[in-house]
Every structure is written in structure tokens, then in C-alpha cells.
BAMARDO-652715 format. One line per 8 residues: number of its first residue (from 0); for each residue x, y, z of N, C-alpha, C. Coordinates in Angstrom, 3 decimals. Each point is the difference from the previous one (the first is absolute). Last residue first. Layout:
N
NUM) X Y Z X Y Z X Y Z  ...
# end
This chain:
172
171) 15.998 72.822 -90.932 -1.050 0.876 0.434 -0.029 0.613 1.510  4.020 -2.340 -2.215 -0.805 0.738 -1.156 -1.130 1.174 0.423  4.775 -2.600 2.257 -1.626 0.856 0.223 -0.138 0.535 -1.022  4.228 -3.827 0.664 -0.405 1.413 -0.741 -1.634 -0.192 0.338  4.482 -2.885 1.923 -1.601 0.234 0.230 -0.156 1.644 -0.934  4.389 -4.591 0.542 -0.383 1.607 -0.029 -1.577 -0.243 -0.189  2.334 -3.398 1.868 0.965 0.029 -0.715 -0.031 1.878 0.071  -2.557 -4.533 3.007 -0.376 1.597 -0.808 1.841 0.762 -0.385
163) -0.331 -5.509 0.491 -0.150 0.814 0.427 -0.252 1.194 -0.770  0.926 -4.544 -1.455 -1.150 0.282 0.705 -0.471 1.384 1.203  3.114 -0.672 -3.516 0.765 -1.005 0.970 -1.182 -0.175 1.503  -0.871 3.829 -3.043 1.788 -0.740 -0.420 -0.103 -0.924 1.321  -4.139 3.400 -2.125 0.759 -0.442 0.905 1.005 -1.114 -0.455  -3.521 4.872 -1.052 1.281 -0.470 -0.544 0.635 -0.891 1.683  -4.727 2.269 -1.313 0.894 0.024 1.070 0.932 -1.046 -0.563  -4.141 3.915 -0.819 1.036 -1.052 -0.024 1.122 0.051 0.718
155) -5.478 2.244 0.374 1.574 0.012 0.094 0.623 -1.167 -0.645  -4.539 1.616 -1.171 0.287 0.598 1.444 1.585 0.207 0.157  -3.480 -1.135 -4.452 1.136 -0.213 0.423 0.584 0.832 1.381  -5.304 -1.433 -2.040 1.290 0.993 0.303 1.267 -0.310 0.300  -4.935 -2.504 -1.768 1.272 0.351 1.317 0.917 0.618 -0.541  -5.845 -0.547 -1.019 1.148 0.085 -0.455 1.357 0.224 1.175  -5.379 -2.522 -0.733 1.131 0.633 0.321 1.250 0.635 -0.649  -3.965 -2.297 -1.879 -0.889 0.687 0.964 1.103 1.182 1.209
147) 0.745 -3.726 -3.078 0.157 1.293 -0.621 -0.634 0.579 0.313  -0.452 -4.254 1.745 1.515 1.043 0.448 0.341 0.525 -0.757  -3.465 -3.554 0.228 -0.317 1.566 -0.157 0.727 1.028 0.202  0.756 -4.954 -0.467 -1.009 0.288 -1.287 -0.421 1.504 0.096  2.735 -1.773 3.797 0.835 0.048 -1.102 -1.232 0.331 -1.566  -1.249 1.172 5.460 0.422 -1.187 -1.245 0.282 0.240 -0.894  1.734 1.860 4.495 -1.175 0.089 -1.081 0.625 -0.495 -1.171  0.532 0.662 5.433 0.013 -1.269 -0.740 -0.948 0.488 -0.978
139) 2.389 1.867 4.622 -1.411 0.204 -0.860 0.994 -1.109 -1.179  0.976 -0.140 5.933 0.112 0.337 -1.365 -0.876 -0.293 -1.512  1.202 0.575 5.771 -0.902 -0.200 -1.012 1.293 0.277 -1.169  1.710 -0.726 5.248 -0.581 0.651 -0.987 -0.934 -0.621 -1.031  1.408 -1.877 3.826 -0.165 1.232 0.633 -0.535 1.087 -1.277  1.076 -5.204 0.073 -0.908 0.507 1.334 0.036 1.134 0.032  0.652 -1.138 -4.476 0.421 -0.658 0.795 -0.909 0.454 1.003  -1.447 0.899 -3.886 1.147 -0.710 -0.950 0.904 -0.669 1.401
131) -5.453 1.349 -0.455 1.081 0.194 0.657 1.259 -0.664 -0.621  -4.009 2.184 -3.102 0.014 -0.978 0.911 1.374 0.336 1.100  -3.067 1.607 -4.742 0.809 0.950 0.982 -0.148 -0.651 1.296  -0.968 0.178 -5.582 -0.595 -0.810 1.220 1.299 0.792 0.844  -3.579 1.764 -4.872 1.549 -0.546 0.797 0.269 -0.585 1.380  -3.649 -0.058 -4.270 0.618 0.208 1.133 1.104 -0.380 0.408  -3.524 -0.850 -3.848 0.458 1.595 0.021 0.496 0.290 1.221  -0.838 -4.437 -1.799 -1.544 0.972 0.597 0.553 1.010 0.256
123) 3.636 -2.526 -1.639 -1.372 0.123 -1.589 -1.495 0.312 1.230  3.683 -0.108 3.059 0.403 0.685 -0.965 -0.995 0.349 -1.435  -0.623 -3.706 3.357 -0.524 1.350 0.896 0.829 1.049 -1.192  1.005 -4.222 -1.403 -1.388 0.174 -0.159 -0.374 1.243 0.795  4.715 -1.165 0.231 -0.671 0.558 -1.642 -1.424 -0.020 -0.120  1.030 -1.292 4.158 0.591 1.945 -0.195 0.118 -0.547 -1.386  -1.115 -4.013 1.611 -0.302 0.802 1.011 0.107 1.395 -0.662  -0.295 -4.534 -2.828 0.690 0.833 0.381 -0.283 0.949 0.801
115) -3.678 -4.065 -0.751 1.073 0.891 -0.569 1.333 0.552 0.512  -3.857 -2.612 1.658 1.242 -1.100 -0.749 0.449 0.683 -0.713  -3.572 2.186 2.501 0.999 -0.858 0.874 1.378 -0.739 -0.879  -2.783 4.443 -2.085 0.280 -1.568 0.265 0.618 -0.738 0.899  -2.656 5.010 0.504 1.222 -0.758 -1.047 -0.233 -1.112 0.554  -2.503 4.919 0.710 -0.238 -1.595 -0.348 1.481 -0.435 -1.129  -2.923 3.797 3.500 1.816 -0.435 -0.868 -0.090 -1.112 -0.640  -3.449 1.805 3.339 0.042 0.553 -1.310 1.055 0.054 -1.180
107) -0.335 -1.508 5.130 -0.512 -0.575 -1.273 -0.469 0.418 -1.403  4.445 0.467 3.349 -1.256 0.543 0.196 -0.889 -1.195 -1.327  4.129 -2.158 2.023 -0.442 1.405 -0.807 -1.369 0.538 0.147  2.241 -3.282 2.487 -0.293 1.209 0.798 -0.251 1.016 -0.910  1.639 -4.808 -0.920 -1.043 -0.182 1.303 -0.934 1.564 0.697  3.915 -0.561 -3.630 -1.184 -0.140 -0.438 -1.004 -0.414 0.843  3.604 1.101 1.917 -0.415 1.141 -0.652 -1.230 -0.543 -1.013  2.441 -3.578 2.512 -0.509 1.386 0.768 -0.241 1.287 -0.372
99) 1.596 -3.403 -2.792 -1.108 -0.877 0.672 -0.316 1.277 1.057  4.054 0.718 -1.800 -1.236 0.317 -0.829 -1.125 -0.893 0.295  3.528 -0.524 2.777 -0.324 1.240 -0.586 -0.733 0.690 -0.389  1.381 -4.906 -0.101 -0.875 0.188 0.772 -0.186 1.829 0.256  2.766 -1.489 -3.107 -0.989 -0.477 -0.526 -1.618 0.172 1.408  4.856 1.309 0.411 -0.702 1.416 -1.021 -1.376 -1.034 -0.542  2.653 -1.929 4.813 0.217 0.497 -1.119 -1.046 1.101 -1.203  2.278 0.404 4.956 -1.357 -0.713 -0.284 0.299 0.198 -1.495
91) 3.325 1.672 3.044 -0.318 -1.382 0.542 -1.365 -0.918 -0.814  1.768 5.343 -0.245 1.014 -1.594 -0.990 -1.008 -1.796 0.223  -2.997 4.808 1.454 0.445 -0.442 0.041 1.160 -1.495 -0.952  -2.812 3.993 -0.860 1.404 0.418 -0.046 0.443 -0.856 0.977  -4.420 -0.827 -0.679 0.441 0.314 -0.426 1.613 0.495 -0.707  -2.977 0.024 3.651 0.455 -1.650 -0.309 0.882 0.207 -1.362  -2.282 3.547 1.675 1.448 0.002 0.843 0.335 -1.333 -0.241  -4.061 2.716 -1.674 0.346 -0.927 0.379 1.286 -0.272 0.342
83) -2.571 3.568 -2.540 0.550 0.043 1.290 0.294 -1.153 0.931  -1.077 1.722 -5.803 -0.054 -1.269 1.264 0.866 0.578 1.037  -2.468 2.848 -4.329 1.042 0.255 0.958 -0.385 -1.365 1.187  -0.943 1.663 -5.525 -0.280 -1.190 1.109 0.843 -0.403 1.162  -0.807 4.474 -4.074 0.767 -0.437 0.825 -0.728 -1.429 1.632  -0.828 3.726 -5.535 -0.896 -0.651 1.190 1.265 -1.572 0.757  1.045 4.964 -2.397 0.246 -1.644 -0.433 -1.169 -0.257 1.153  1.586 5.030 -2.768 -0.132 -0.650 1.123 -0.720 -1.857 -0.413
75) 4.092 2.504 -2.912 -1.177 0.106 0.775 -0.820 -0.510 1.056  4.621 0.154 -1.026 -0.060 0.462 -0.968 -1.233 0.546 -0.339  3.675 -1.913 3.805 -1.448 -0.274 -0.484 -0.216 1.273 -0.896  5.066 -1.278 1.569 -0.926 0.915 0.306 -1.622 -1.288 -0.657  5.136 -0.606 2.048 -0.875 -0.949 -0.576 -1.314 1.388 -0.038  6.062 0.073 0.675 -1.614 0.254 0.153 -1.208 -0.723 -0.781  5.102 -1.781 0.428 -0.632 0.685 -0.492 -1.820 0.203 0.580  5.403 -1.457 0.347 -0.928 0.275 0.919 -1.037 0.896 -0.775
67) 4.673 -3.993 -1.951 -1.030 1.719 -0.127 -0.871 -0.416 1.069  4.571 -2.046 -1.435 -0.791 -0.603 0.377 -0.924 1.548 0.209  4.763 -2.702 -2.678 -1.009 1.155 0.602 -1.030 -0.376 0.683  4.768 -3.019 0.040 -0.994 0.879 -0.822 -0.547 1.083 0.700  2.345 -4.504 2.171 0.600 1.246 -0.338 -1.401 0.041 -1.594  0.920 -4.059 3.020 -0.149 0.864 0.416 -0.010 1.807 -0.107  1.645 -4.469 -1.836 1.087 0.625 0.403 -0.894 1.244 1.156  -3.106 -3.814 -1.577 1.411 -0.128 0.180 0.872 0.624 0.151
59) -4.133 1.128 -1.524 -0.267 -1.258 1.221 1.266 -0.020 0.455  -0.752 4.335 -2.505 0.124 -1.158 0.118 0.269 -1.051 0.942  -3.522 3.899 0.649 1.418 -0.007 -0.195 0.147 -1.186 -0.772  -4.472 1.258 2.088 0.574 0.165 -1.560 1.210 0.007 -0.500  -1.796 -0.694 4.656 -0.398 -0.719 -1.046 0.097 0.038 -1.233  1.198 3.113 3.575 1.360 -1.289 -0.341 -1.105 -0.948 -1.144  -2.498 3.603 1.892 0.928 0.380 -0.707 0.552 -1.362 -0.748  -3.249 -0.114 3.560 -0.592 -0.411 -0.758 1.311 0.311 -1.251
51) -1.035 2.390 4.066 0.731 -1.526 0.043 -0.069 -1.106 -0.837  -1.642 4.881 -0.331 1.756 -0.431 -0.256 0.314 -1.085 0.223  -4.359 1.148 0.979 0.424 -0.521 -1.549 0.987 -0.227 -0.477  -1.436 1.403 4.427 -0.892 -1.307 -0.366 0.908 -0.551 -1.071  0.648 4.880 1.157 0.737 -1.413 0.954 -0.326 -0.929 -0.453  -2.368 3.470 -1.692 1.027 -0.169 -0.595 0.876 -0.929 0.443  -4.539 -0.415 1.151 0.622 0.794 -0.158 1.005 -0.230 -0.920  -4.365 -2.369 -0.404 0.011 1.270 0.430 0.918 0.818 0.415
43) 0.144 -3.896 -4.390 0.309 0.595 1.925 -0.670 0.460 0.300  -1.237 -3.141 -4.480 0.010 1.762 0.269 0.422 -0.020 1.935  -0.449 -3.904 -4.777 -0.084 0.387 1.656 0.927 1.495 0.144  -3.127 -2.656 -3.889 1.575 1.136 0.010 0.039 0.086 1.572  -2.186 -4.675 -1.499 -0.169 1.185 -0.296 1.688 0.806 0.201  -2.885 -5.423 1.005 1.046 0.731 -0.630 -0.437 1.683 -0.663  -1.574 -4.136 3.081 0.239 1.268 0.539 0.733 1.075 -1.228  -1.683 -5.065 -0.739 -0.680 1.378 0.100 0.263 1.272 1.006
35) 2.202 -2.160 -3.930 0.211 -0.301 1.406 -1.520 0.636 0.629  2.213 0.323 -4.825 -0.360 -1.676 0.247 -0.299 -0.196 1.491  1.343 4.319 -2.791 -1.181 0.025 0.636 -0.895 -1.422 -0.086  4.840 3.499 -1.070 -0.566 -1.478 -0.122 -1.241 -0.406 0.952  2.498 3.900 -3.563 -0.292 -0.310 1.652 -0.951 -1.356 -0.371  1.860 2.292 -3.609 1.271 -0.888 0.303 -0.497 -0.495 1.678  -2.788 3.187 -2.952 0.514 -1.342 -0.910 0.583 -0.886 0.899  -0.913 4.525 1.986 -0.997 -1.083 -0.066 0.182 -1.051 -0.863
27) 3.050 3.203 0.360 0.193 -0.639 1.768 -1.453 -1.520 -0.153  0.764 3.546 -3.819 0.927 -1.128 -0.060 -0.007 -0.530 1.323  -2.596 3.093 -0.606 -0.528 -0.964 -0.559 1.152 -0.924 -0.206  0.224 3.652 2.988 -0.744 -0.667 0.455 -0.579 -1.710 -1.238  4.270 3.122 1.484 -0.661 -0.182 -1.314 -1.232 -0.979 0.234  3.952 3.096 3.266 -0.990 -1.263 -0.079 -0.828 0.569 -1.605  5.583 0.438 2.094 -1.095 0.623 -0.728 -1.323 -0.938 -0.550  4.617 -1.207 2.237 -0.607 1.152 0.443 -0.953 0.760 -0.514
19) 1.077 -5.173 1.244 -0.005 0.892 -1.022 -0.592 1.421 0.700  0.895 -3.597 3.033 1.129 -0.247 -0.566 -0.301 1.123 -1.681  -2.589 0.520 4.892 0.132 -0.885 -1.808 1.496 0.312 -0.161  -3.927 1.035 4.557 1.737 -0.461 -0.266 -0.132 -0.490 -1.519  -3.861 3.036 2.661 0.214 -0.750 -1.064 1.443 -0.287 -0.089  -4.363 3.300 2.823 1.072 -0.368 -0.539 0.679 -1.602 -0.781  -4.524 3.235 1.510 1.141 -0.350 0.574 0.826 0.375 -1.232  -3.759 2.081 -0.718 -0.753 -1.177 0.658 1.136 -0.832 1.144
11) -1.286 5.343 -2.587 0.481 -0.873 0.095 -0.431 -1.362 1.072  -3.503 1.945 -3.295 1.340 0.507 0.325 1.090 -0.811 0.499  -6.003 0.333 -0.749 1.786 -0.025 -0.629 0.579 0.649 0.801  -3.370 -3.251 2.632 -0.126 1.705 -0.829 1.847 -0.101 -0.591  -3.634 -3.658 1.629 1.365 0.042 -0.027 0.172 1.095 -0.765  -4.509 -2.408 2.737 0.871 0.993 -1.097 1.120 0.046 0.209  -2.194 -4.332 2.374 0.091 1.931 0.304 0.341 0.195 -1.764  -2.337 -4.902 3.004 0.952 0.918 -0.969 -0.999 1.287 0.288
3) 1.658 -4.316 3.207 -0.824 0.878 -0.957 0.222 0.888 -1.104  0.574 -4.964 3.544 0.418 0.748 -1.474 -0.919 1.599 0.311  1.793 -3.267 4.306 -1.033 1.250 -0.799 0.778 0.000 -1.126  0.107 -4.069 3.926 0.542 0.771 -1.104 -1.098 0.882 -0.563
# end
């Protein structure tokens, strides 16, 4: 495994499935929960990635509400901890041994706690992380203490009934 880190120049970064269509970064930060240590804003790289991600905001049960595709821009530039490890986005291994392989590969000028939180501690050192989410793609991960570092856009909605696409309006 390679950690390294790059710059993360503003702009845009992916994408984003919510169930709200308009991001407020300080209300996202009261209510985000940062008991895990993977826990952050997970960011797609495409738009495919994230739609699959839609139905999660419906109701559980009839299947039916809104559901938004929203752009994820950067606001400035971020110092970015890019893992190329492919273990990673593997299901089969759990998130405790995970992070046993990234804290095996941070550089040493990072310094966090083994018995901390993974990404709220790489977040209070001013970074964002950028790992495999499966075997083929990545995905970026920023921590919730600095995600007014982003802002998302409303891309499209999508009105569904019965768990299906009902109607789709393009914002951007």
C-alpha cells in the first residue's frame, strides 16, 4: 500500500445522493456523526456511483419521496491523503483492520492516535482522504470538522413512487 499526499485544487470534486437539496454546511456539522472512524461526507467520482446511493433517502417503506444529485465543489485548495490500496474497497475485510492499513502507511509527518478515530483525526490535521470504496473505483472522504471547506449544488431531482424514477428535473 501507498499513502500519499497531493493538493486538492478548488473546484469541482464529484458528486453526492441526499435526500436535502440544499447543503448548509453548519447545520450538516451539528447533526454529522463522527463515533466511527471512517466517518465523513463521502463524495463519488461519478455521477453513476451516487445515484446508487438515491433510494436511500426515500421512505423505507412505500418507497416513494425525493431524492437530489448534487455536485460536491471544493471551495479551496485542501491537502488530500490519496490510499491506493485495493484492500480497501474490499466488503470481505472489516473497517477495523482497514485502518490498521493506513495507519501502517501514513506518512510520518501525520501523527494520529492509534486509539483514535481515523478521518476525524486526519480531518483536525487539515485532510481529506481519498481511498478505494470497491475494486474499481475510489472515493474522497471529508471530514466532517472541515466540510465547510465544501459546498454542493443541487444537480438534479428525482421524484420516486414505489421505488421507482417517477420524474427527473436538471438543475445544473
Amino acid at each position: 500500500m501507498t499513502i500519499r499526499v497531493e493538493t486538492l485544487s478548488k473546484g469541482l470534486l464529484g458528486y453526492k445522493s441526499s435526500g436535502y437539496g440544499t447543503w448548509d454546511s453548519s447545520a450538516y456539522r451539528v447533526n454529522a456523526d463522527d463515533s466511527k472512524d471512517w466517518s465523513g461526507l463521502y463524495v463519488s467520482p461519478t455521477r453513476k456511483l451516487a445515484k446508487g446511493y438515491l433510494t436511500d433517502s426515500l421512505n423505507s417503506t412505500t418507497g416513494s419521496g425525493t431524492a437530489y444529485l448534487l455536485e460536491v465543489h471544493l471551495l479551496e485548495a485542501v491537502n488530500l491523503l490519496v490510499c491506493d490500496d485495493k484492500r480497501l474497497g474490499d466488503d470481505k475485510i472489516d473497517a477495523d483492520t482497514k485502518k490498521k492499513y493506513v495507519l501502517q502507511q501514513l506518512p510520518s509527518s501525520i501523527k494520529v492516535n492509534e486509539d483514535g478515530l481515523l478521518i476525524p483525526q486526519l480531518g483536525q490535521a487539515g485532510y481529506f482522504f481519498k481511498g478505494f470504496h470497491d475494486a474499481d473505483d475510489m472515493e474522497l472522504i471529508v471530514p466532517n470538522c472541515i466540510c465547510a471547506k465544501v459546498n454542493l449544488i443541487k444537480a438534479v431531482t428525482y421524484q420516486f413512487k414505489g421505488w421507482e424514477k417517477a420524474t427527473k428535473t436538471k438543475h445544473t
